[in-house]
Kinemage of the C-alpha trace (Angstrom):
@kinemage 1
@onewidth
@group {chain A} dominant
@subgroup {mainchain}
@vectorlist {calphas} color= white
{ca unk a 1} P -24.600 -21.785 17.014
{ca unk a 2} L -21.570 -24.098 17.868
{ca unk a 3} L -19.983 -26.447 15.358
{ca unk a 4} L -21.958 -29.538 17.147
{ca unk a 5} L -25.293 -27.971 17.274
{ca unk a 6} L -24.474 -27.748 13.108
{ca unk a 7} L -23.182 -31.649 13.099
{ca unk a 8} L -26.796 -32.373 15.499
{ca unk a 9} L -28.818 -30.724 12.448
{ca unk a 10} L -26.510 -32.291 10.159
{ca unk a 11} L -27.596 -35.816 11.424
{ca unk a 12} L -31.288 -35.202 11.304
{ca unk a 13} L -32.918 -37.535 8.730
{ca unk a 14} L -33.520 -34.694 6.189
{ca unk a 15} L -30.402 -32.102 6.714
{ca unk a 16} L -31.708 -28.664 6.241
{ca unk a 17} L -28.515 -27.961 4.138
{ca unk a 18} L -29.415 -30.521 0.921
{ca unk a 19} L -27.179 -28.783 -1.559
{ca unk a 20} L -24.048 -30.723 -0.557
{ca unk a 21} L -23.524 -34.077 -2.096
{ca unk a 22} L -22.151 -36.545 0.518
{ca unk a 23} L -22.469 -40.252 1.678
{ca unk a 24} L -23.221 -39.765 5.024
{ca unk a 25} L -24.303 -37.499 8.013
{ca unk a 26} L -20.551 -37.580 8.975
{ca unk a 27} L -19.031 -36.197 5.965
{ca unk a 28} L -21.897 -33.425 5.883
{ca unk a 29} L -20.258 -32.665 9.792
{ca unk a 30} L -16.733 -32.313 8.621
{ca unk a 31} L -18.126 -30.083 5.423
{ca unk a 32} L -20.089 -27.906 7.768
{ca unk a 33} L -16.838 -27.321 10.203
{ca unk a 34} L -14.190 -26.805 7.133
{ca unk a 35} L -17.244 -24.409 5.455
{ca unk a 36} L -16.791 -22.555 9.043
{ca unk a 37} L -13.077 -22.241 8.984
{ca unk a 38} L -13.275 -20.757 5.483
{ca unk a 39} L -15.657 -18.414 7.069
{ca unk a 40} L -13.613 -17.858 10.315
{ca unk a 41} L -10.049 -17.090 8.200
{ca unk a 42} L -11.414 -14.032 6.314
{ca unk a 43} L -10.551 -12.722 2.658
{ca unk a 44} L -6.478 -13.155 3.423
{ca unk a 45} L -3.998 -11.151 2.074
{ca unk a 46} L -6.826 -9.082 0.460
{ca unk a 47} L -7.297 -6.447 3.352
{ca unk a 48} L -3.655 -5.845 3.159
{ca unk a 49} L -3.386 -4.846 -0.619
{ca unk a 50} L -1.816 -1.232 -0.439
{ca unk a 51} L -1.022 -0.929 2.964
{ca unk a 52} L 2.507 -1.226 4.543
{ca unk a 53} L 3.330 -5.194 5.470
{ca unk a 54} L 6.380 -6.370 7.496
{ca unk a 55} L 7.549 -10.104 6.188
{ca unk a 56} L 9.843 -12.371 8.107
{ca unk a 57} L 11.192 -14.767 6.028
{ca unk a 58} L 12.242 -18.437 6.650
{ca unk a 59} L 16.147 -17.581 6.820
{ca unk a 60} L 15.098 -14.899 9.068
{ca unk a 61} L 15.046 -11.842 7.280
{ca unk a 62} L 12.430 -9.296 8.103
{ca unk a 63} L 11.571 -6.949 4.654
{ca unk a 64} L 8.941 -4.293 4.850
{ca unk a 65} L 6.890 -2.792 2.024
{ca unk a 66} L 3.572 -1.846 0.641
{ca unk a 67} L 1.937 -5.050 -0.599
{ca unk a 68} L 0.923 -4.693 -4.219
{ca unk a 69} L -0.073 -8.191 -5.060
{ca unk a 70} L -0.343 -11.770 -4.377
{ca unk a 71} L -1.458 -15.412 -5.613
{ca unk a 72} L -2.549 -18.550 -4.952
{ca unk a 73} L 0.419 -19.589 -3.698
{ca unk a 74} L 1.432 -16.406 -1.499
{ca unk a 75} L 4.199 -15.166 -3.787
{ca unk a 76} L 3.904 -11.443 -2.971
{ca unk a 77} L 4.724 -8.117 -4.563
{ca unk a 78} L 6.354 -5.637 -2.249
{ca unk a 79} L 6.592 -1.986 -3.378
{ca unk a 80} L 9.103 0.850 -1.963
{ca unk a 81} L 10.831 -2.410 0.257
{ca unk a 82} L 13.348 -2.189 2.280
{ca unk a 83} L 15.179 -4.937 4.927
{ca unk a 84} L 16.088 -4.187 8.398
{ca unk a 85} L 18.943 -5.706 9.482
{ca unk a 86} L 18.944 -6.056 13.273
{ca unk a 87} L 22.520 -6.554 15.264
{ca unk a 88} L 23.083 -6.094 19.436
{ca unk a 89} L 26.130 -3.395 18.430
{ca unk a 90} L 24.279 -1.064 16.473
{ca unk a 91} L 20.771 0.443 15.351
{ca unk a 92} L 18.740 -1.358 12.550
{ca unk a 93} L 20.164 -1.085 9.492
{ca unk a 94} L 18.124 -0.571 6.393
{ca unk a 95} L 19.028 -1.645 3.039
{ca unk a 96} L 16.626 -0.589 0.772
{ca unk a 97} L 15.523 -3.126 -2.085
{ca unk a 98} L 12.912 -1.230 -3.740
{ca unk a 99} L 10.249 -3.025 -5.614
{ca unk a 100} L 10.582 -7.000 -4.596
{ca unk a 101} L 8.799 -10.201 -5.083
{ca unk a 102} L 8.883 -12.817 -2.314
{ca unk a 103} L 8.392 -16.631 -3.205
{ca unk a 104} L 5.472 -17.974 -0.978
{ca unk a 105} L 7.524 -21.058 0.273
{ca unk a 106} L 10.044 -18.389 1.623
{ca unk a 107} L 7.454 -16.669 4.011
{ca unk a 108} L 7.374 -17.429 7.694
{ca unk a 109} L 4.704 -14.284 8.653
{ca unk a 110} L 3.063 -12.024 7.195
{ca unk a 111} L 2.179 -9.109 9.203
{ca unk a 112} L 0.223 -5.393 8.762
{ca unk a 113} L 2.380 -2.305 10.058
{ca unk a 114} L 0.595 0.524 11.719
{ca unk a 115} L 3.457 3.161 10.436
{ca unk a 116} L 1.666 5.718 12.611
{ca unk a 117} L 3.786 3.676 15.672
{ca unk a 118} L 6.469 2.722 13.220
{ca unk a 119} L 7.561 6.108 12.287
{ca unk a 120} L 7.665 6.970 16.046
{ca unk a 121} L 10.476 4.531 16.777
{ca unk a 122} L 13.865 5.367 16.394
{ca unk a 123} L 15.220 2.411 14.439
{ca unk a 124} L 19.133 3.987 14.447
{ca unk a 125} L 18.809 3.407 18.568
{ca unk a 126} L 16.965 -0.220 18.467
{ca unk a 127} L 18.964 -3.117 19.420
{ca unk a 128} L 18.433 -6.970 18.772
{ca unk a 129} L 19.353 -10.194 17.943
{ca unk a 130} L 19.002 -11.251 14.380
{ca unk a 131} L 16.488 -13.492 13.492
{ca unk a 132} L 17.606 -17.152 13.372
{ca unk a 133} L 16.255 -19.619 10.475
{ca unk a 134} L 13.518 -21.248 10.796
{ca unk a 135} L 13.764 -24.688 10.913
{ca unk a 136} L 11.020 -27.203 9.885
């Protein structure tokens, strides 16, 4: 069912969804579609408890560890972390920072690692640009 085929049956006369209290048809539309997105985003950071992550930061720095926690306001726990410094002259360079917490307002992306394909590529023969900052 699309989001207006919800907002049509929102605007009957008697809304089949009466546990919402709201002043008018249009505010029961705009609670059905954000109800929606909640459903469409998923449980978060959840999924990723435990598993290898890869962060990019906003100054550009891309850390990778196994997630052990979070909060409301995405502050994370990284465990056995490390950052990979990438340059054009040489391969990545890993400094290893070992068990980390990341302020929320610092992240840029938050991404899962397959390490199946990440321990497959040779990091000493990678070449890149460093990430610039990321400006808002």
């Amino acid at each position: 069912m699309a989001v207006w085929d919800l907002c049509i049956i929102a605007m009957e006369p008697e809304p089949k969804l009466k546990h919402w209290l709201v002043r008018s048809s249009r505010d029961l539309c705009w609670l059905l579609i954000l109800e929606i997105v909640k459903m469409s985003t998923g449980p978060g950071l959840e999924p990723l408890v435990d598993q290898m992550i890869s962060v990019i930061t906003n100054d550009g720095r891309n850390i990778v560890g196994i997630l052990k926690g979070f909060d409301q306001a995405t502050n994370i726990i990284l465990d056995e972390s490390h950052e990979r410094v990438f340059s054009t002259k040489e391969g990545v360079q890993q400094i290893v920072l070992g068990l980390y917490i990341i302020r929320g307002d610092n992240i840029s992306i938050i991404g899962e690692l397959d390490e199946d394909l990440d321990a497959h590529i040779d990091l000493s023969q990678l070449r890149g640009h460093p990430l610039k900052p990321v400006i808002h």
